[in-house]
N, C-alpha and C positions, 0 to 999 in steps of 0.2 A: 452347489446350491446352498451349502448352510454359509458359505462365506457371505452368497448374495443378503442370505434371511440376515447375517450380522450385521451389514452395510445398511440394509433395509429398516431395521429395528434403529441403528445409532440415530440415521437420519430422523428416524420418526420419534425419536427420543429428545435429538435436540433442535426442534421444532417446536415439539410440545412443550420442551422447556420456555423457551423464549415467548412463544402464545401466554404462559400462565404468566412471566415474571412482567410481562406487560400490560396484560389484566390487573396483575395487583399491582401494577405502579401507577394507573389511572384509578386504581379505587382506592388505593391510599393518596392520593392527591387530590382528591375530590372529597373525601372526609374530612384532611385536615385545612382544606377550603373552608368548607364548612363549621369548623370549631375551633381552629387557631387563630388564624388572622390571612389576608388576601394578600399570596406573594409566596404562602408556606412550601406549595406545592414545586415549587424549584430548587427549594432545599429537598424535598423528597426527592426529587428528578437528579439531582447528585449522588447518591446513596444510590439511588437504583441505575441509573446509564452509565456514571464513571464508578464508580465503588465497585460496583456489581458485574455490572456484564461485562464493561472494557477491562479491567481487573482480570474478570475470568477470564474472558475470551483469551488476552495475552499471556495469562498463565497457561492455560490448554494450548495456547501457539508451541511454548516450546519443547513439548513434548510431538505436535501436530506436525511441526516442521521439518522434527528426527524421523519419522514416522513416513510423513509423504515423502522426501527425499530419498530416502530408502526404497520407495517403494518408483519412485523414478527411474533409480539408477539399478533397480533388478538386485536388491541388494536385501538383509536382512535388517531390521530396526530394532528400534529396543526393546529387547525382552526379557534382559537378565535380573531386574528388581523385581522382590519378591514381598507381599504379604505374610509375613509368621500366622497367619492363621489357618485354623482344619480347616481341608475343604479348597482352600485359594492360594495354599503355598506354592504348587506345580502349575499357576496359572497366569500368566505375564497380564491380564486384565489387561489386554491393548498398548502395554506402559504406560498405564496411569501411577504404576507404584514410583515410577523415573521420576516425577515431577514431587512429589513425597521427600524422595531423597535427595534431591535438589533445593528444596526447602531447606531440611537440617543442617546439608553441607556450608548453605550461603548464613542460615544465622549461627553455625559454630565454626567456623572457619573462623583462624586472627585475623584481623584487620591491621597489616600492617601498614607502618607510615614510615617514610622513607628519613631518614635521621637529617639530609640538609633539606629536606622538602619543605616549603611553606604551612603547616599544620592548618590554619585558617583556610586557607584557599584548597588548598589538597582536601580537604573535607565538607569544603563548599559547592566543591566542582559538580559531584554525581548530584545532588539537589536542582542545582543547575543543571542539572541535562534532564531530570525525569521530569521536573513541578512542569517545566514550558510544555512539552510532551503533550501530558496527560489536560492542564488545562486549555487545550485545543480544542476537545471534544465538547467544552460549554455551551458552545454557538449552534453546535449541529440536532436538530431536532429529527430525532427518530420516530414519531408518530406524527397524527395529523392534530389538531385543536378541535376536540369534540367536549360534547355538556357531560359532565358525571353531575349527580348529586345536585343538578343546578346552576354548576359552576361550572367556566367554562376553563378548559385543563391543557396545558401546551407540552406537551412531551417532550421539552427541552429546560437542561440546567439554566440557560440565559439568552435574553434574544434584546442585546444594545441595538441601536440603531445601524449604528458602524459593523454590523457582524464581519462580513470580509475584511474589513482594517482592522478589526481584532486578530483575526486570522495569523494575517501579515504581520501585524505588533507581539503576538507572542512567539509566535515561531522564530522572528528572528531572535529571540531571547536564547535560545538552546546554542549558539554560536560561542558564548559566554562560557557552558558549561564544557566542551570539549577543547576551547583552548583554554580555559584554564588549567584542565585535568594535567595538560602539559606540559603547560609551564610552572607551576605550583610541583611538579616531581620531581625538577629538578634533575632531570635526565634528558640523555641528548634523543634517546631517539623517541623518546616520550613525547619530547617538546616538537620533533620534527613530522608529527605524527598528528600533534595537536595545530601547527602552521596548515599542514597538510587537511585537516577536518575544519579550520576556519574558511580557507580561502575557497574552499571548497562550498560551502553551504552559503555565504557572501555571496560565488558566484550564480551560484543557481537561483539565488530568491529575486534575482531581477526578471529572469525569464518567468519565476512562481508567479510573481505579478501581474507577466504583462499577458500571462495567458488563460488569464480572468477577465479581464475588461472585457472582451468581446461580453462575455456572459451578462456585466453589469448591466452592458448601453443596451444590451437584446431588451433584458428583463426592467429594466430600470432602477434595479435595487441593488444594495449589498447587504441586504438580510436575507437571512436562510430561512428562519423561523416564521412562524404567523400567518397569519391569510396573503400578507403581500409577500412574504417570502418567496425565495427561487423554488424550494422543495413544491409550495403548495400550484405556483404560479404554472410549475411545469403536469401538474394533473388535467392541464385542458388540452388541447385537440388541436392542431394545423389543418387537418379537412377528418371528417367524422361522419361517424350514419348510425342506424339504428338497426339492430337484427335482431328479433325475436324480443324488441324490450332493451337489448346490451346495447350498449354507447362503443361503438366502436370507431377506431381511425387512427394516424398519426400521429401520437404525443410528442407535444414539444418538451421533449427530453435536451437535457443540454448537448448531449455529444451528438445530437443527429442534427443541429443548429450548430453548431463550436466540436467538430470533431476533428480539424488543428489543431484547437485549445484543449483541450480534453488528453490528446497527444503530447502535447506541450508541458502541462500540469503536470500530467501521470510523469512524466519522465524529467522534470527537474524535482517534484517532491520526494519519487524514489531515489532522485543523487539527493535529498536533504537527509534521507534517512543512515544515508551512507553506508547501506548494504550493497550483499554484491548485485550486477556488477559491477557496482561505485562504493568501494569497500577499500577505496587505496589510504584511508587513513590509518588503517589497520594492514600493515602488510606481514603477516606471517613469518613468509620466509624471509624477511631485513629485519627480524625481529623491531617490529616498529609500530608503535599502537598509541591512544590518546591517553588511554588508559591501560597502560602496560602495568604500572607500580601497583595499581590498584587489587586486592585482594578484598575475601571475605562480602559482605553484601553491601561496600562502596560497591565492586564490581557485579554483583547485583543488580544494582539499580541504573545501571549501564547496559547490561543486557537486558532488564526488562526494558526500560525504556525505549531501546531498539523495538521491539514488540508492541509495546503502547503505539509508538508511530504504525506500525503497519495496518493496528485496528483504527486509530484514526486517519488516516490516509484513506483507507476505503470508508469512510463514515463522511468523509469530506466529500468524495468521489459521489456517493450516492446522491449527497443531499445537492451538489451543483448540478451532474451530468447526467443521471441517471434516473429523476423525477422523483427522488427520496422515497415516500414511505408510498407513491400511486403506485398502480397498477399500470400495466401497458395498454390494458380497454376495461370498461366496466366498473370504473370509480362510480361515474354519477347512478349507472344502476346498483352499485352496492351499497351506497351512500343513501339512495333512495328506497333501501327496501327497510320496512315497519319494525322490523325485530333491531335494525339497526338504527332505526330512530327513538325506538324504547330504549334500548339500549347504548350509549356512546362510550361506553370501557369495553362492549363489544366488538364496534367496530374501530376503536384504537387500537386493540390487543392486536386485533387481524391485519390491519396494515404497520402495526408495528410489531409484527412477525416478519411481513413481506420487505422492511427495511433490511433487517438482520438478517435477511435469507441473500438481500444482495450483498451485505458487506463480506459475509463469510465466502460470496464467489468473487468477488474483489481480492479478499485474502487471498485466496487459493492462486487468481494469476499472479500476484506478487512474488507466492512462493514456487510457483513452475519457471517466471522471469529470475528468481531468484537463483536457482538451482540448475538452469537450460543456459545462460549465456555465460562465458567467461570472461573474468575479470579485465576492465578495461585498463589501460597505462594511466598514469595520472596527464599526460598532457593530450591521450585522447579528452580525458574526463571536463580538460579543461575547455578543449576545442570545442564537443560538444556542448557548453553552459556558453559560451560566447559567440562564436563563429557560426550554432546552426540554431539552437531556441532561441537566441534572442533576437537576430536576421526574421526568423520565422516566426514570432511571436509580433512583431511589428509589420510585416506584411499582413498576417490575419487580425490585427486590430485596423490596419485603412481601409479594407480590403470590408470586413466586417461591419465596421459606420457607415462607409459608402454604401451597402447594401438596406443597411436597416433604416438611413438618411432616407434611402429610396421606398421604401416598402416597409414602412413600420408594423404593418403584421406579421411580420418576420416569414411570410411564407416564399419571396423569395432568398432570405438567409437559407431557408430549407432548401431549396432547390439546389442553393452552392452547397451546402453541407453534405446532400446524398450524392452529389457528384463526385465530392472528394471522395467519400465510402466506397463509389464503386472504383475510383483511381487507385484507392489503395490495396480493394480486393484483386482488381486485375492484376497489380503489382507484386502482391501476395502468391499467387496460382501461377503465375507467370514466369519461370525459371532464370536463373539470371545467366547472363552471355556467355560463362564461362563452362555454365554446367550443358546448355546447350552444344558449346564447341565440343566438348566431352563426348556428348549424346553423339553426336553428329558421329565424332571420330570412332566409336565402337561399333555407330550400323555399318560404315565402310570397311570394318574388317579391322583398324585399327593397322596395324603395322610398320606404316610408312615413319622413318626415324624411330623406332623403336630401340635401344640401344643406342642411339648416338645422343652423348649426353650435350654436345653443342644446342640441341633441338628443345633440353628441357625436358629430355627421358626420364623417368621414374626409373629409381633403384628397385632393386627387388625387396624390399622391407617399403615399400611403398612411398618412399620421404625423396622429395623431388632432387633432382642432382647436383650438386655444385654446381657454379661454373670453374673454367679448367682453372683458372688462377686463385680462385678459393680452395679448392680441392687439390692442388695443389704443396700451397702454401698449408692446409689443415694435413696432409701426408706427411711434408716434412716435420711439421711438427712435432705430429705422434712419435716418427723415427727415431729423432732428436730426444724425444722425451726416452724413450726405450732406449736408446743410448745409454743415457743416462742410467737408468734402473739395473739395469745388467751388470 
């Protein structure tokens, strides 16, 4: 029970956080509307969405991520940093004290540089990977466009015309910083580590592209922001009704229109991020990394920047596929009620709470995706960027105009879109042939070729059998080997 009240309180702690820092980021943007000059308020919207929250958010990840991981694999997390203070020294505070010492370590740590290393480039590289990162997040608007103070207040650092070509034109910029890290080290497996994180992120951003377009031609834009934006476009309705006053019905959310694309996206941007399980730039055991040579807070800014992607990555995700800062029913009746038309840093705060309440569950599958699947080969990694998202990113863009050619209210786009959802729920629930043969073989009693390993008998350590010329050939081996040793 007191575990639940802790769980219960953090939630309701960091909620209420995000409620206030959103309040005051609409009421300071609607002041300095008002007494600075018209435009001020997206310099405040920097400070407050990338400074602030995406800053934090990613700092809280990497303690977040030790924490839930742990707590995945039935294991213990961090708990060994300690506050010197009465009162709080015998108490791990969640390991918040981790992220403290993780601080001191990365700005006192040397910074070494590799004596034949390029010094210029070696120390340009981490810049290059965080600045593209972090300015991703410009474009994506976190609240709605309501009046404060008279003025009317866009909850976004920048909203160009071209938002998704900005997208695409910075992100491919972060390519730059991980092969350089490589080649500037002047090391082999640094450098083979940095071929390895170029060719990699190159390949995936064709499939990034092409599993937007459906989105563009549905909605007709490539801004995110604004009244024609996708965020705001996707707060209305495919069929609706009315219950007690509520607006209820089907939002045309992107993934429920583009949930190919949404599939597509998620899974070429998490290989851009080049976590696991597309983390082969970084291989552990080949000692082989982009950023191997790097120490002190160049390697810092490598790890966080990892982090910055995963809070922008779900911040992208909401604002395309998941109707950004709306609600699933109940926008127009909440939009519509008097306290929130006196009020518009009210009802910004409150749907720019309900943004940040999806990003943080976006994080969250990242980090179960993160942590659940094991690391794939690098020529799987490649197969699937060439061979199956981008096949599949071109059948759902003909496949996607031809519907909307047909039915520009996009309701029967929806009709393909919920079919695929139940295709791939049935897929999902539905056991795959081998675990069925399985099933099968145990209600029969199982025994028929039990022991004969010709059949593909199971050892008793459970690891399936050689066959005889493998098994074999790994006997004499050992023999030989033991020969030897004797």
């Amino acid at each position: 029970m007191n575990r639940l009240l802790v769980v219960a309180f953090s939630l309701g702690l960091i909620v209420g956080s995000l409620f206030l820092v959103m309040a005051a980021a609409y009421g300071v943007g609607g002041w300095v509307e008002n007494n600075l000059f018209t435009g001020a308020s997206f310099i405040t919207n920097i400070l407050v969405l990338m400074l602030a929250i995406v800053m934090i958010i990613a700092t809280l990840l990497t303690i977040a991520e030790r924490k839930w991981s742990a707590w995945m694999q039935d294991r213990i997390g961090p708990n060994r940093a300690r506050l010197p203070i009465p009162g709080l020294s015998n108490n791990s505070l969640a390991g918040i004290p981790h992220i403290i010492t993780d601080v001191f370590k990365m700005l006192t740590k040397e910074a070494f540089t590799p004596k034949s290393a390029s010094k210029f480039l070696f120390n340009l590289a981490p810049i290059l990977a965080f600045a593209p990162v972090f300015a991703l997040f410009a474009i994506v608007p976190a609240g709605p466009t309501v009046t404060v103070m008279g003025k009317q207040i866009m909850m976004v650092s920048a909203n160009p015309d071209f938002g998704l070509l900005y997208l695409f034109a910075i992100a491919s910029l972060a390519v730059y910083g991980a092969s350089l890290a490589g080649w500037a080290s002047n090391n082999k497996f640094a450098l083979l580590g940095g071929v390895r994180a170029s060719s990699q992120m190159i390949s995936y951003e064709v499939a990034l592209g092409l599993s937007l377009v459906g989105m563009m031609i549905a909605f007709g834009t490539v801004k995110l922001a604004g009244d024609t934006g996708m965020s705001a476009m996707q707060a209305g309705y495919l069929w609706n009704t009315t219950i007690l006053g509520v607006d209820v019905g089907v939002p045309q959310w992107g993934f429920l229109l583009q949930p190919i694309g949404f599939l597509l996206f998620f899974a070429a941007a998490f290989a851009e991020t080049k976590r696991a399980p597309f983390d082969t730039p970084e291989g552990e055991s080949e000692i082989v990394g982009y950023f191997l040579e790097y120490s002190g807070m160049q390697f810092g800014m490598f790890m966080i920047a990892e982090f910055v992607e995963v809070v922008v990555l779900a911040g992208v995700l909401v604002a395309i596929f998941f109707g950004g800062w709306s609600l699933p029913f109940g926008n127009q009746w909440l939009t519509n009620l008097p306290v929130m038309k006196a009020n518009g840093w009210l009802l910004g705060a409150i749907l720019g709470t309900v943004f940040w309440i999806k990003v943080i569950l976006l994080i969250y599958l990242q980090l179960v995706v993160r942590w659940t699947f094991p690391r794939f080969r690098y020529d799987q990694v490649q197969k699937l960027g060439w061979q199956i998202l981008l096949p599949a990113g071109l059948i759902n863009l003909f496949v996607s105009g031809a519907l909307i050619l047909q039915d520009p209210s996009l309701k029967l786009l929806a009709f393909f879109g919920l079919a695929e959802i139940g295709v791939f729920a049935f897929l999902t629930v539905t056991p795959a042939a081998q675990v069925r043969r399985e099933a099968e073989h145990a209600a029969h009693g199982g025994g028929h070729g039990h022991g004969h390993g010709g059949h593909g008998a199971h050892d008793d350590h459970g690891h399936a059998a050689l066959p005889a010329t493998a098994a074999t050939t790994t006997l004499a081996a050992s023999v030989a080997a033991g020969s030897h040793t004797h």
